[in-house]
N, CA, C and O atoms as a Tripos MOL2 file, in Angstrom:
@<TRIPOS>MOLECULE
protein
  272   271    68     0     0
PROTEIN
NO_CHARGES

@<TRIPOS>ATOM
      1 N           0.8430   -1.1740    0.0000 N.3       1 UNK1
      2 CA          0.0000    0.0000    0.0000 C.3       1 UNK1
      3 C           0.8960    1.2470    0.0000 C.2       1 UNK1
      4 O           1.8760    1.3180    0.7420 O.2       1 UNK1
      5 N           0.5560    2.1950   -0.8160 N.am      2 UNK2
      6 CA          1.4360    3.1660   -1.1840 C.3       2 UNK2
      7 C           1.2940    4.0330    0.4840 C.2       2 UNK2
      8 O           0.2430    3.9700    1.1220 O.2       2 UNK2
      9 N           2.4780    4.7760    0.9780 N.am      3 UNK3
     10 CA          2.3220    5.4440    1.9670 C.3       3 UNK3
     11 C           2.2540    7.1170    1.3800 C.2       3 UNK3
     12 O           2.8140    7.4310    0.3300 O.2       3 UNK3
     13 N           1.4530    8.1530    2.2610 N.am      4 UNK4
     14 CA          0.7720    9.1040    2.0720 C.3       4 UNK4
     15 C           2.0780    9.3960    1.7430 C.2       4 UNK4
     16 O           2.8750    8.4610    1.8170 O.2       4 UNK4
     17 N           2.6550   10.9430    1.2490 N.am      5 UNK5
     18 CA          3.4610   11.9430    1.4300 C.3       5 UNK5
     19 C           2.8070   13.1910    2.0530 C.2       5 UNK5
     20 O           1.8390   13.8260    1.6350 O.2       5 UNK5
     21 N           3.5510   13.3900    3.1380 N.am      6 UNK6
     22 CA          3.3990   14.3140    4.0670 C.3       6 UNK6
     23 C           4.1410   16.0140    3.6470 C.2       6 UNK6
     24 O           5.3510   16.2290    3.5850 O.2       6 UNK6
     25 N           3.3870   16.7220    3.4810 N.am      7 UNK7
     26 CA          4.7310   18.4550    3.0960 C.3       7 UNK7
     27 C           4.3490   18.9090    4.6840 C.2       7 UNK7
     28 O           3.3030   19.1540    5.2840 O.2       7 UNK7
     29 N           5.7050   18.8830    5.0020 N.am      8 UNK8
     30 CA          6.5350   19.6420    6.4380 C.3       8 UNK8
     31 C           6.8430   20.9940    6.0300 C.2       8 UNK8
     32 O           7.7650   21.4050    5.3250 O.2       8 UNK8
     33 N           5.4820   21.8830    6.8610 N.am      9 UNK9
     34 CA          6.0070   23.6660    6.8120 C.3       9 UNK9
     35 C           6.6210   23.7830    7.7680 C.2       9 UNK9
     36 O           6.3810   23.5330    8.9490 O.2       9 UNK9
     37 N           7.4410   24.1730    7.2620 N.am     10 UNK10
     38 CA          9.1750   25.1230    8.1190 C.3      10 UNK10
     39 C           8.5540   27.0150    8.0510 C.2      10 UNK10
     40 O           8.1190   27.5690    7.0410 O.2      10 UNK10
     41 N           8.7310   27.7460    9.6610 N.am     11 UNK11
     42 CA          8.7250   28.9600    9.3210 C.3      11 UNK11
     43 C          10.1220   29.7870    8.0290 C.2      11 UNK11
     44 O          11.2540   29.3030    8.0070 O.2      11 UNK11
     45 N           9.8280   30.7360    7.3040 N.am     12 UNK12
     46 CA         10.7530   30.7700    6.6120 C.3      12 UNK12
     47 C          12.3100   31.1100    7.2650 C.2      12 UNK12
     48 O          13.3920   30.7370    6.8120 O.2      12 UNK12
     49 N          12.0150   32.0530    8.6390 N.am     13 UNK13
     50 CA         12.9750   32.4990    8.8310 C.3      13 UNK13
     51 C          14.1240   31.7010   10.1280 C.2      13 UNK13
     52 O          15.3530   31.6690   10.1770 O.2      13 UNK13
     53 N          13.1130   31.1550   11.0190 N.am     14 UNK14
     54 CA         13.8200   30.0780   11.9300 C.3      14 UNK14
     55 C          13.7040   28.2570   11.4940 C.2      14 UNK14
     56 O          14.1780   27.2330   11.9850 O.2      14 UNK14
     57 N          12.9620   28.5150   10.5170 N.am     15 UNK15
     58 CA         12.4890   26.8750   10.1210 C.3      15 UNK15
     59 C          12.0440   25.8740   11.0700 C.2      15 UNK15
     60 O          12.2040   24.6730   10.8510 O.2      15 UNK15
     61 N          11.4640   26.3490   12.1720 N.am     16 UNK16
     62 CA         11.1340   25.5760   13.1990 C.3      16 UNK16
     63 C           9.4940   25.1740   12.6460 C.2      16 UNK16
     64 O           8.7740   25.9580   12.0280 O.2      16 UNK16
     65 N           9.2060   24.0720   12.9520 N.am     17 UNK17
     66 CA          7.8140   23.2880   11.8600 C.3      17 UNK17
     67 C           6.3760   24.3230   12.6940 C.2      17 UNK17
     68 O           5.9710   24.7030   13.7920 O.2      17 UNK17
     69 N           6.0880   24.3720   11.2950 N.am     18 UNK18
     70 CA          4.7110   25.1700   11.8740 C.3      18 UNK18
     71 C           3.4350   24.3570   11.1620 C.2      18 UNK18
     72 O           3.5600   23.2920   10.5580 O.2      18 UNK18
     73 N           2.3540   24.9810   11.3310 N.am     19 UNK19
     74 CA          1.3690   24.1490   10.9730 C.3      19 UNK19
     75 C           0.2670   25.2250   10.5700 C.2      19 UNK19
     76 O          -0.0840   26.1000   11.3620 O.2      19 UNK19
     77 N          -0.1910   25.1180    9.4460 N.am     20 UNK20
     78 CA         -1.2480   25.8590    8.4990 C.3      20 UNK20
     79 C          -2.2820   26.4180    8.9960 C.2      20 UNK20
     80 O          -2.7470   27.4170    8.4480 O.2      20 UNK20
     81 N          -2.8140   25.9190   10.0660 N.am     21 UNK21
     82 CA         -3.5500   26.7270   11.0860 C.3      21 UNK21
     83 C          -3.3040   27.4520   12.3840 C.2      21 UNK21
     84 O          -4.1020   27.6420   13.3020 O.2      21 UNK21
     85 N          -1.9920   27.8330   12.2760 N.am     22 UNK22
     86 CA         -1.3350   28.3390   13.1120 C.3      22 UNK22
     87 C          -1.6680   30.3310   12.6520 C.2      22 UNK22
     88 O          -1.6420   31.0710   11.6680 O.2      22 UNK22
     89 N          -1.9450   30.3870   14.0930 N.am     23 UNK23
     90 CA         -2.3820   31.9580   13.7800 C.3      23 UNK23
     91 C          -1.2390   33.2580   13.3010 C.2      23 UNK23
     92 O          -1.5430   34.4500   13.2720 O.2      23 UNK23
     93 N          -0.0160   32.7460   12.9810 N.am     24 UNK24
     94 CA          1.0770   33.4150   12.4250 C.3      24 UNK24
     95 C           1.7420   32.4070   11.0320 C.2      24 UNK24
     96 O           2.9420   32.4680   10.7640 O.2      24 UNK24
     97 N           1.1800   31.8850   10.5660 N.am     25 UNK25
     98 CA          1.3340   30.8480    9.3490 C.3      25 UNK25
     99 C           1.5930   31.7320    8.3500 C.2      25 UNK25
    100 O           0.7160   32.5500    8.0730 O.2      25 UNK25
    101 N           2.4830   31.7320    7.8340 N.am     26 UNK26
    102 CA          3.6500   30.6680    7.5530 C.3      26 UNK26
    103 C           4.7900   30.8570    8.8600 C.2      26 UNK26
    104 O           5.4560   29.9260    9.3130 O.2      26 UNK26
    105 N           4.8200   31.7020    9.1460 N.am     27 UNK27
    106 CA          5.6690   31.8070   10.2370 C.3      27 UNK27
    107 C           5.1280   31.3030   11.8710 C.2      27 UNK27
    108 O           4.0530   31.2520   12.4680 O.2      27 UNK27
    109 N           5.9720   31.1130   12.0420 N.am     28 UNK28
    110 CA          6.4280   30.1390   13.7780 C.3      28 UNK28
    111 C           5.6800   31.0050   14.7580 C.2      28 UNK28
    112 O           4.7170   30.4380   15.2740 O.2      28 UNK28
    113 N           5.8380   31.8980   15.0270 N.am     29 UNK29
    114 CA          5.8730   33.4100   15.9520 C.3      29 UNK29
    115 C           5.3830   34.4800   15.1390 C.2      29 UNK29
    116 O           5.3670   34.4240   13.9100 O.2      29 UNK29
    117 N           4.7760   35.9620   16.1640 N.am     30 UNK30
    118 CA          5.0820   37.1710   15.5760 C.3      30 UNK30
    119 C           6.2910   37.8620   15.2620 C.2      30 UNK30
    120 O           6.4100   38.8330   14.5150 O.2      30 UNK30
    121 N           7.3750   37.1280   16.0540 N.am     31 UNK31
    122 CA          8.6490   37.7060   15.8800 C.3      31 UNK31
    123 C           9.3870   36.9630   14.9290 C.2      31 UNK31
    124 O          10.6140   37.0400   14.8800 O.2      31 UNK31
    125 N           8.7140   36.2420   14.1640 N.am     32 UNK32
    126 CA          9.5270   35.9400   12.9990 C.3      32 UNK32
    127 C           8.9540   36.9020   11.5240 C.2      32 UNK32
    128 O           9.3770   37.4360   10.4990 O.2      32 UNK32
    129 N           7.5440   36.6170   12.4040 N.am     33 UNK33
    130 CA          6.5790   37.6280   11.0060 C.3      33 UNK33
    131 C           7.8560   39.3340   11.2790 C.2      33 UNK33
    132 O           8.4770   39.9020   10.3810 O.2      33 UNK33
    133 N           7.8450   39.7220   12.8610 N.am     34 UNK34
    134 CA          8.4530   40.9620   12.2830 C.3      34 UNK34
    135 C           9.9310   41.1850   11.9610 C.2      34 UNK34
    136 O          10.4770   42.2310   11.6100 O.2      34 UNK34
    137 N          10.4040   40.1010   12.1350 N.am     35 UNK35
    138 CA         11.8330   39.6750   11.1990 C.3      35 UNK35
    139 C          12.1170   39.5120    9.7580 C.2      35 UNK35
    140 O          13.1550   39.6300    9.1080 O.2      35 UNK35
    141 N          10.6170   39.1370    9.3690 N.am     36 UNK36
    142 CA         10.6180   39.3290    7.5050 C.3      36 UNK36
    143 C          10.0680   40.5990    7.2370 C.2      36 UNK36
    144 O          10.3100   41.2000    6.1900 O.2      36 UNK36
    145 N           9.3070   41.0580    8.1730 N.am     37 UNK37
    146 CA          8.8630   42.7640    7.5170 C.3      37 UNK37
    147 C          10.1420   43.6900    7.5210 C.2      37 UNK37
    148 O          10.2870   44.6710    6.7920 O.2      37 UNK37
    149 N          11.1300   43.1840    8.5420 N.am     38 UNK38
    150 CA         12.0400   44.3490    8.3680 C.3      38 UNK38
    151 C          12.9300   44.0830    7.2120 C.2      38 UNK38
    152 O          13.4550   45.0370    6.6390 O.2      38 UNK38
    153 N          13.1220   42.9860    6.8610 N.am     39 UNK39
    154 CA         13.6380   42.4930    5.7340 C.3      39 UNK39
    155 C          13.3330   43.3060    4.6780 C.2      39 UNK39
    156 O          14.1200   44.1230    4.2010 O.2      39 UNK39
    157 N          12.1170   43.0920    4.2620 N.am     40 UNK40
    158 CA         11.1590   43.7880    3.5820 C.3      40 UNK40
    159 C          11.4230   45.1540    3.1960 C.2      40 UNK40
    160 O          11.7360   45.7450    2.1620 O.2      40 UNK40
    161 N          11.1700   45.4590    4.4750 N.am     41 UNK41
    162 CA         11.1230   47.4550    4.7000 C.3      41 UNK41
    163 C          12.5320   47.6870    4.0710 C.2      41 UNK41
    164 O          12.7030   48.1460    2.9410 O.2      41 UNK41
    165 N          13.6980   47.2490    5.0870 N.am     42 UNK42
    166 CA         15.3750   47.4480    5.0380 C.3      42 UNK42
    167 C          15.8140   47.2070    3.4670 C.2      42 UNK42
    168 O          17.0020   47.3810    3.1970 O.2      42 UNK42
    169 N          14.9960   46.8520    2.5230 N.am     43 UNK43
    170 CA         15.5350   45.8640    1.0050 C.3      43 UNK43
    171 C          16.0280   44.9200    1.2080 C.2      43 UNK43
    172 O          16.4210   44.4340    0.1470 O.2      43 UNK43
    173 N          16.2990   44.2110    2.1950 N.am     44 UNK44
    174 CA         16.8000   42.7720    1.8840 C.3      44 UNK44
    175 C          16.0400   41.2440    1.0480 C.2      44 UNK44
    176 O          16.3650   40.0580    0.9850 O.2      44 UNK44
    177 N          15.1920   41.8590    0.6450 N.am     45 UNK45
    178 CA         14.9490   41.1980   -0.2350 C.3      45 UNK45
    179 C          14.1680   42.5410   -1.2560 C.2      45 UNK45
    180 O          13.8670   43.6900   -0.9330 O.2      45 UNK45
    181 N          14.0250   41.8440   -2.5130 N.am     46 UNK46
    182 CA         14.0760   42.5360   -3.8390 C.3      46 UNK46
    183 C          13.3360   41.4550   -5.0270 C.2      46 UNK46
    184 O          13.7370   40.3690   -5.4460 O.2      46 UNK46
    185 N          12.1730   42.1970   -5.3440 N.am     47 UNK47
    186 CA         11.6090   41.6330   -6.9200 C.3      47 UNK47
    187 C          12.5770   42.2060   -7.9470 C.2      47 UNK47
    188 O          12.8350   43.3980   -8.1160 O.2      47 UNK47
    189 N          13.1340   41.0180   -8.6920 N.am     48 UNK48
    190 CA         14.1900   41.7060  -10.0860 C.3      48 UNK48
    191 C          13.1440   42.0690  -10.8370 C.2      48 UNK48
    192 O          12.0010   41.6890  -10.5800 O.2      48 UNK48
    193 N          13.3840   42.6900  -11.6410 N.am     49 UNK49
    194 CA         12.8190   43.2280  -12.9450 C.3      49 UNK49
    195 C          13.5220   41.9960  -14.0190 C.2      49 UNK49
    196 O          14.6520   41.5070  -13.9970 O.2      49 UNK49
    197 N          12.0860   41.6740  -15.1540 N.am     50 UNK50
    198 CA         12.7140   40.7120  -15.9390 C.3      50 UNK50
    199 C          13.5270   40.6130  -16.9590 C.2      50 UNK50
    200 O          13.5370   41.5680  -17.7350 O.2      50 UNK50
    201 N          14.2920   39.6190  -17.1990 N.am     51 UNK51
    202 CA         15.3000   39.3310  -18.2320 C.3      51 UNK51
    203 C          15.1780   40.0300  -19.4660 C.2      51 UNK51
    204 O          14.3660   39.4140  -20.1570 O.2      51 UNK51
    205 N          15.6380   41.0950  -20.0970 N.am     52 UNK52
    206 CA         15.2200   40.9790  -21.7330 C.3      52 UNK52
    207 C          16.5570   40.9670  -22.2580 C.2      52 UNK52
    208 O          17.6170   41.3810  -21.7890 O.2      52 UNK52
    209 N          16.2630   40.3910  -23.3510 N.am     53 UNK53
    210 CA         17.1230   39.9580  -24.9090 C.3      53 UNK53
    211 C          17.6670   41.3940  -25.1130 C.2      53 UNK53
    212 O          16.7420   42.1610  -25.3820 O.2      53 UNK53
    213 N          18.7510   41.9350  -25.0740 N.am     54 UNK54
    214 CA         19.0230   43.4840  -26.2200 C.3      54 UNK54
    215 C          18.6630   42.7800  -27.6920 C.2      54 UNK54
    216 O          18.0460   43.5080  -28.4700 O.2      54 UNK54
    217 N          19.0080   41.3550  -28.1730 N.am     55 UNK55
    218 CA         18.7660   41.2080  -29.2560 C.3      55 UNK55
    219 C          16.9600   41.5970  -30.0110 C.2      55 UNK55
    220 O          16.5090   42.3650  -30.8610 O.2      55 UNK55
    221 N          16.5090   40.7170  -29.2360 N.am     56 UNK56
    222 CA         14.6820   41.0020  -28.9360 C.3      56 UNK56
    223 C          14.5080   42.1380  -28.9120 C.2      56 UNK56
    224 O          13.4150   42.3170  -29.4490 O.2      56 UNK56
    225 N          14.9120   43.0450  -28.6170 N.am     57 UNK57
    226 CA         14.5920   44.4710  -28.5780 C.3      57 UNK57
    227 C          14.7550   45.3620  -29.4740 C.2      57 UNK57
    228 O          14.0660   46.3770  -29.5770 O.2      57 UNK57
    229 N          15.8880   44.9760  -30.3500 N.am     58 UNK58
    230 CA         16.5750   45.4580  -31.7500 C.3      58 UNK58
    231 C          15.3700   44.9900  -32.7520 C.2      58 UNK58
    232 O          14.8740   45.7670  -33.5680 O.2      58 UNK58
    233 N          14.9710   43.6850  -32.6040 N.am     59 UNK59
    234 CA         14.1760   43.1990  -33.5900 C.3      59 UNK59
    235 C          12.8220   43.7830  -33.7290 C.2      59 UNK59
    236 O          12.1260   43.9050  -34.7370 O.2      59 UNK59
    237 N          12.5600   44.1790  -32.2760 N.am     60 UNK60
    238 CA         10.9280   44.7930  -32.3740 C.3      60 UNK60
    239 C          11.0670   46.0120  -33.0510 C.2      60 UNK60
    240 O          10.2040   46.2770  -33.8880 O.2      60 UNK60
    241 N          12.2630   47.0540  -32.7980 N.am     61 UNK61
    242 CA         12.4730   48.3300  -33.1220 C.3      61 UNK61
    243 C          12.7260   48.1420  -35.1110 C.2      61 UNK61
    244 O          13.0410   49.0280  -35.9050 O.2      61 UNK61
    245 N          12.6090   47.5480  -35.2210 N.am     62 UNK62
    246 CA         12.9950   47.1690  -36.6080 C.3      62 UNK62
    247 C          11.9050   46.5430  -37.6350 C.2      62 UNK62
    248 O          11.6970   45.3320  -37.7140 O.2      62 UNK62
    249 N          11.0240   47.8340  -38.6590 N.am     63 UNK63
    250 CA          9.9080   46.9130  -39.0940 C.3      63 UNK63
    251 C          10.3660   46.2930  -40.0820 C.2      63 UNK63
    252 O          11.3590   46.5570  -40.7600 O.2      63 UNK63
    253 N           9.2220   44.9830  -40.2160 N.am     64 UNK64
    254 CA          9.2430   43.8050  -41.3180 C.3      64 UNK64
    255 C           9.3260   44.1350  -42.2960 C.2      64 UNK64
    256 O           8.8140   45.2460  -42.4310 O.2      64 UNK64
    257 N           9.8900   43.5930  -43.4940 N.am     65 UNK65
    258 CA         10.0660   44.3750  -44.7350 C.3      65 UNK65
    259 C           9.0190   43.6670  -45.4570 C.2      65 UNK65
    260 O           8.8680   43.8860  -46.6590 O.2      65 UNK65
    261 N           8.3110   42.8700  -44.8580 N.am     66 UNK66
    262 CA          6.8580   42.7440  -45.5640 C.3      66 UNK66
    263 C           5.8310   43.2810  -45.6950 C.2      66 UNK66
    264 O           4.7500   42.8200  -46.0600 O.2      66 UNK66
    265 N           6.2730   44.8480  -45.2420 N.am     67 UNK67
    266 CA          5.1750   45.4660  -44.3190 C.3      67 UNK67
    267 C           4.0920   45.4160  -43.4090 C.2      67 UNK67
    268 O           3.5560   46.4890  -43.1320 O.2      67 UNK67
    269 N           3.5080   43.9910  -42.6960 N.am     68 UNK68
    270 CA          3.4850   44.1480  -42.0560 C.3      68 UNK68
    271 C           3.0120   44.6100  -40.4830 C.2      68 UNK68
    272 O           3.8480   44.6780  -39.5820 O.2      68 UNK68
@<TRIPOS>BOND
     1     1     2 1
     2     2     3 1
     3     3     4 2
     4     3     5 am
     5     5     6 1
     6     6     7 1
     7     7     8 2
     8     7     9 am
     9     9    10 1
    10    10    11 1
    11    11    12 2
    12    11    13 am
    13    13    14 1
    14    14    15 1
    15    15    16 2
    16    15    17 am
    17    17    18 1
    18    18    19 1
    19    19    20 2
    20    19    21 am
    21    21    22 1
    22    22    23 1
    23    23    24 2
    24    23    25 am
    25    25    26 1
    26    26    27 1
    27    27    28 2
    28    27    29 am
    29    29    30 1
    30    30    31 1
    31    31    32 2
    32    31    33 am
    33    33    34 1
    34    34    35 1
    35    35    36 2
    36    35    37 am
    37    37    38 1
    38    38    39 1
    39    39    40 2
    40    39    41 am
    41    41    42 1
    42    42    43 1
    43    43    44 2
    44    43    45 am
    45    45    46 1
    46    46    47 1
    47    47    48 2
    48    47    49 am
    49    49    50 1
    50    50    51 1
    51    51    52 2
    52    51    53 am
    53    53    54 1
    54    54    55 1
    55    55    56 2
    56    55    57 am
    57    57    58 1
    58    58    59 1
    59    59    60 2
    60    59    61 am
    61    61    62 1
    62    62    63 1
    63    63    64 2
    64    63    65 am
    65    65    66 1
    66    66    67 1
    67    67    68 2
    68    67    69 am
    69    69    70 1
    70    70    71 1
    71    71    72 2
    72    71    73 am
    73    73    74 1
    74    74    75 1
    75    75    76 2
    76    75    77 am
    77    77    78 1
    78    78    79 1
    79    79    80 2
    80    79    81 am
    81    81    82 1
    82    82    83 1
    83    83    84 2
    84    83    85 am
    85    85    86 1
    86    86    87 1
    87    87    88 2
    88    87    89 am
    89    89    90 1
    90    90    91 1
    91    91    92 2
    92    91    93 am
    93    93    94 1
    94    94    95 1
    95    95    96 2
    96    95    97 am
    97    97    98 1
    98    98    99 1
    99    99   100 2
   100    99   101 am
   101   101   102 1
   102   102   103 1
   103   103   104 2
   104   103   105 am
   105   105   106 1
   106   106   107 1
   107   107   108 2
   108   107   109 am
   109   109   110 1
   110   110   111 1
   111   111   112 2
   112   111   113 am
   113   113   114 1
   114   114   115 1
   115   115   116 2
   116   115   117 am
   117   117   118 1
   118   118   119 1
   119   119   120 2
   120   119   121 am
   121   121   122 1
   122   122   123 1
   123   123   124 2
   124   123   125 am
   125   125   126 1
   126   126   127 1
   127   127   128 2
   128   127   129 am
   129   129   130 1
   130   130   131 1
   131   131   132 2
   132   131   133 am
   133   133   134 1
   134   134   135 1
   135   135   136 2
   136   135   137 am
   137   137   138 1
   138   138   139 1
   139   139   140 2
   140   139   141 am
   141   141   142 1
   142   142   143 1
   143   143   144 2
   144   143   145 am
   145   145   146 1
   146   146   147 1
   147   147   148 2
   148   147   149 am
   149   149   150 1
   150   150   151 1
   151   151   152 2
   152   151   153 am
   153   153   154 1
   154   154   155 1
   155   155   156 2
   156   155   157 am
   157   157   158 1
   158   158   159 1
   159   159   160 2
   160   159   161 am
   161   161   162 1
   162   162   163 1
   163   163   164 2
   164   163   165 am
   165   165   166 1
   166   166   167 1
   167   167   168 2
   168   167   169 am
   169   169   170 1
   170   170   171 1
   171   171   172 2
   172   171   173 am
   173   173   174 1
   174   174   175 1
   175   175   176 2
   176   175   177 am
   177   177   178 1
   178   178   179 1
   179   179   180 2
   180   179   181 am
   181   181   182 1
   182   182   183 1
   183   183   184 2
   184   183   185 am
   185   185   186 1
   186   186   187 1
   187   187   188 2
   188   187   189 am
   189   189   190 1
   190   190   191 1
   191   191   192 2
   192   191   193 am
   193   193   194 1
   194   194   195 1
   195   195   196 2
   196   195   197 am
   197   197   198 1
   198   198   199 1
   199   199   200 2
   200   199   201 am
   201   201   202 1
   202   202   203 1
   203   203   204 2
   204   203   205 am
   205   205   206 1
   206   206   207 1
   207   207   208 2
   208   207   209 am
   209   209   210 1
   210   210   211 1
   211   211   212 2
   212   211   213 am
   213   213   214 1
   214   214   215 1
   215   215   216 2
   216   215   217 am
   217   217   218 1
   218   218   219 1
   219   219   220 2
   220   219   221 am
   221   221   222 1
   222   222   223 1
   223   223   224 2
   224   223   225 am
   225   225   226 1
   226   226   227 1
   227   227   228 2
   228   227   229 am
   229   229   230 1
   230   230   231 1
   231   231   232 2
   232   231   233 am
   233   233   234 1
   234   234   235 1
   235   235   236 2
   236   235   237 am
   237   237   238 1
   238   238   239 1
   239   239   240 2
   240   239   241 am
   241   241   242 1
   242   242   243 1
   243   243   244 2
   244   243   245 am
   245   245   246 1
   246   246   247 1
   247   247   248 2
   248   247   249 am
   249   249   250 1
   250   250   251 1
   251   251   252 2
   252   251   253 am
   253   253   254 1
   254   254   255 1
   255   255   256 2
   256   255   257 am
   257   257   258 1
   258   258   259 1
   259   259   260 2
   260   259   261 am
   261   261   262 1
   262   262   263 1
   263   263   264 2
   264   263   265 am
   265   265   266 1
   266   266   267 1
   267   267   268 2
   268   267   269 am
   269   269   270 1
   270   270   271 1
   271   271   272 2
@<TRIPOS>SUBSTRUCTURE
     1 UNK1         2 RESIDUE 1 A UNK
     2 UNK2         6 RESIDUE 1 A UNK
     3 UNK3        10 RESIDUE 1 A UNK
     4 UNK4        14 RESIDUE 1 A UNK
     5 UNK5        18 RESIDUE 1 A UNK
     6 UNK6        22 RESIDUE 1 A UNK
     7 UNK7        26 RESIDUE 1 A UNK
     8 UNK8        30 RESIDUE 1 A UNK
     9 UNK9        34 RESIDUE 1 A UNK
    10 UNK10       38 RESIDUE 1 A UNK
    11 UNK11       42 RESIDUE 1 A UNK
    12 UNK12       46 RESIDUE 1 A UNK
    13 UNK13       50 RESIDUE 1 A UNK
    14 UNK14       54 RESIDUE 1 A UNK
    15 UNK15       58 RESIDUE 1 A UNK
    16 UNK16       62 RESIDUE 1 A UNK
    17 UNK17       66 RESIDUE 1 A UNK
    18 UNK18       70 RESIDUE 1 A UNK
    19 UNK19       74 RESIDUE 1 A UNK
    20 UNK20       78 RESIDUE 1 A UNK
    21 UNK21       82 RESIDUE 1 A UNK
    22 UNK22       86 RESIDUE 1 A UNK
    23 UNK23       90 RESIDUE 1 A UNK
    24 UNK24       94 RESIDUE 1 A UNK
    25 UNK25       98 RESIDUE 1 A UNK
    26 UNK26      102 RESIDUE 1 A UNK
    27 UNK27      106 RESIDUE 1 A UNK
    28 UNK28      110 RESIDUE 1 A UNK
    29 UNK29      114 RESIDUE 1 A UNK
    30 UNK30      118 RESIDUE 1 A UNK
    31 UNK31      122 RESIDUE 1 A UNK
    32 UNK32      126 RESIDUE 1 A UNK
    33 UNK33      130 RESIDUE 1 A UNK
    34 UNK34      134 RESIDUE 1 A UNK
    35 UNK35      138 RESIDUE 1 A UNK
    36 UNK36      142 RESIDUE 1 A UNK
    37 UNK37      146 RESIDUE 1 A UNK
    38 UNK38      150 RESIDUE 1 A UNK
    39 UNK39      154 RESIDUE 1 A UNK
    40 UNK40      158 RESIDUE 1 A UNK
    41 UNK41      162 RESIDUE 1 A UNK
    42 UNK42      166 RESIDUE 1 A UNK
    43 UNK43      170 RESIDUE 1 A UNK
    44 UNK44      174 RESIDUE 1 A UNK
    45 UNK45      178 RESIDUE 1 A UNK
    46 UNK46      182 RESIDUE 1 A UNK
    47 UNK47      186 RESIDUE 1 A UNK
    48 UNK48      190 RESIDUE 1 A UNK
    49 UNK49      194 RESIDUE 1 A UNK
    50 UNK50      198 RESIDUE 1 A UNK
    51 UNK51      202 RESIDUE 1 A UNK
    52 UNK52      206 RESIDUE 1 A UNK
    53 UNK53      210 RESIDUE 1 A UNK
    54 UNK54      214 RESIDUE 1 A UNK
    55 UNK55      218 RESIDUE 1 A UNK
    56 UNK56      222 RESIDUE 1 A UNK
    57 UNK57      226 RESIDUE 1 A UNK
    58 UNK58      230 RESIDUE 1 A UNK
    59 UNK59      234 RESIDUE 1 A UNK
    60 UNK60      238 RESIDUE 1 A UNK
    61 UNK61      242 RESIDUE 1 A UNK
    62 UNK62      246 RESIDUE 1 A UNK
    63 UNK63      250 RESIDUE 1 A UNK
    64 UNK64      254 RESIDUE 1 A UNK
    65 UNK65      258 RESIDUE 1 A UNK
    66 UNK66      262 RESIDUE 1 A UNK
    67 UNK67      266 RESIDUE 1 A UNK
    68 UNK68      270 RESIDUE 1 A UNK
């Protein structure tokens, strides 16, 4: 008989196991929640802006000679 697979939540910042109905979920504590806000606030973490091609970019700027 196949056995279940279980996913083990870890808070992100101490990784100590938390559980989905935990009233600070994903995190362990409030003091982990305010350990990622300062993160947050301070920039330590950062959304990149996405990848582009310079090539891709040449090509759009450039009309089809099929017109197009």
């Amino acid at each position: 008989m196949p056995r279940k697979s279980t996913i083990r939540l870890r808070c992100p910042i101490c990784k100590k196991a938390t559980k989905a109905t935990d009233p600070d979920f994903p995190f362990c504590s409030d003091h982990c929640r305010q350990i990622d806000l300062g993160k947050w606030a301070s920039g330590g973490y950062v959304i990149s802006s996405p990848v582009t091609d310079a090539e891709e970019a040449v090509r759009q700027d450039i009309p089809d000679e099929d017109g197009d």
